[in-house]
N, C-alpha and C positions, 0 to 999 in steps of 0.2 A: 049202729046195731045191725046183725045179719037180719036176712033175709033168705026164701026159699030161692032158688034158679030156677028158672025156668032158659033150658039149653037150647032150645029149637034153633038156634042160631048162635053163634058164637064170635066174636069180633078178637081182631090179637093189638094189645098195645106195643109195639116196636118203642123197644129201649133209646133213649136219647142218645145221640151222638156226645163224643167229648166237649165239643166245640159248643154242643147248647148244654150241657151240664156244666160248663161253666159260666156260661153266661149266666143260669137261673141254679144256683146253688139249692135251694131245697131241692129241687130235683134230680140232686147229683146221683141218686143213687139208682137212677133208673139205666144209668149209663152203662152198668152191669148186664151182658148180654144173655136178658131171659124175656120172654113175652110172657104177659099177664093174660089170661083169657079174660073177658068180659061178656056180661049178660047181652039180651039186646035193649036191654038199658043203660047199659052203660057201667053196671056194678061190677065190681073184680070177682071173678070166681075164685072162692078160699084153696088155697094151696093142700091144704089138711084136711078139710071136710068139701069137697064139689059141692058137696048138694046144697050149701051155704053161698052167698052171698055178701060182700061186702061196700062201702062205700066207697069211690073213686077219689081217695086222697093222696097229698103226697104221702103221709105217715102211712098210710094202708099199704101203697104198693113199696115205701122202702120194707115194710114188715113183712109183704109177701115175698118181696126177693131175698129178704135175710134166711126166712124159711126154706128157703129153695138152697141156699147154700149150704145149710148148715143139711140141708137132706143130700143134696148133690157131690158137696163136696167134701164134707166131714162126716160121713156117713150114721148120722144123727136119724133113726127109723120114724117114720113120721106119723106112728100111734104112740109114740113115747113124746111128741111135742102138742102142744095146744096154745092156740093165741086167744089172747085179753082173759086173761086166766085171774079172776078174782081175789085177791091175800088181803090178808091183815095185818097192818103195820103200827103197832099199837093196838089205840082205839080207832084207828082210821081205816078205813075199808081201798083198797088201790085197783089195779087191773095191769098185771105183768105184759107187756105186750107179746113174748113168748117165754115159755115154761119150758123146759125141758124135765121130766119127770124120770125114777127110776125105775121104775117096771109100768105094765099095761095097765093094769088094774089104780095105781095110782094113777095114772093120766085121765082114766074113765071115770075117775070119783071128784078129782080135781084138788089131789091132798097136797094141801101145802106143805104140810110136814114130810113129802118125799117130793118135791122141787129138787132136784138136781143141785147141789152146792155149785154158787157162782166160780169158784178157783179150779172145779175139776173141768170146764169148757169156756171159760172166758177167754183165756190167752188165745186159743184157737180162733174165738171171736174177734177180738180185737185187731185181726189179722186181714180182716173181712172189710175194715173201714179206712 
């Protein structure tokens, strides 16, 4: 779950080398050269919202450096994205790990129904892993 930051300090996680993202394969994705800020706690500061807070996982930071690509390098505007974005699949309730939405206002409401269709940026993505 997030968390508020508090900044008074800021620490950088330095991306793994190739040679240790192979050794530790969940970790492979850190080996993409971006640094994480972190609280002085140790939380990942959110890519999308700073003022948020997240947990120091592998799934976290491969999520945060997705985000970062997909802003950096695909120029994807980053109030049209939002992560763990709540849907309904079914009767079953999920959490997208990133949403890419079609305008502002659906990103701010959090409408499933303007999620960005997977085929208009997936190919892009798949390029990423």
């Amino acid at each position: 779950m997030a968390a508020s930051v508090g900044l008074e300090t800021v620490y950088i996680v330095r991306p793994m080398t190739n040679a240790a993202a192979a050794a530790a394969p969940l970790e492979a994705a850190q080996s993409y050269s971006i640094d994480l800020r972190l609280t002085t706690e140790g939380r990942i500061v959110d890519f999308l919202k700073p003022e948020v807070s997240r947990p120091n996982t592998p799934e976290e930071r491969v999520r945060q450096v997705f985000a970062r690509k997909l802003h950096f390098d695909y120029g994807y505007p980053k109030h049209l994205m939002a992560i763990e974005v709540p849907i309904n699949i079914g009767h079953e309730r999920r959490a997208a790990d990133i949403a890419l939405f079609v305008d502002e206002v659906a990103a701010q409401i959090r409408d499933q129904g303007k999620i960005m269709p997977i085929p208009s940026w997936c190919e892009r993505c798949l390029a990423l892993l």
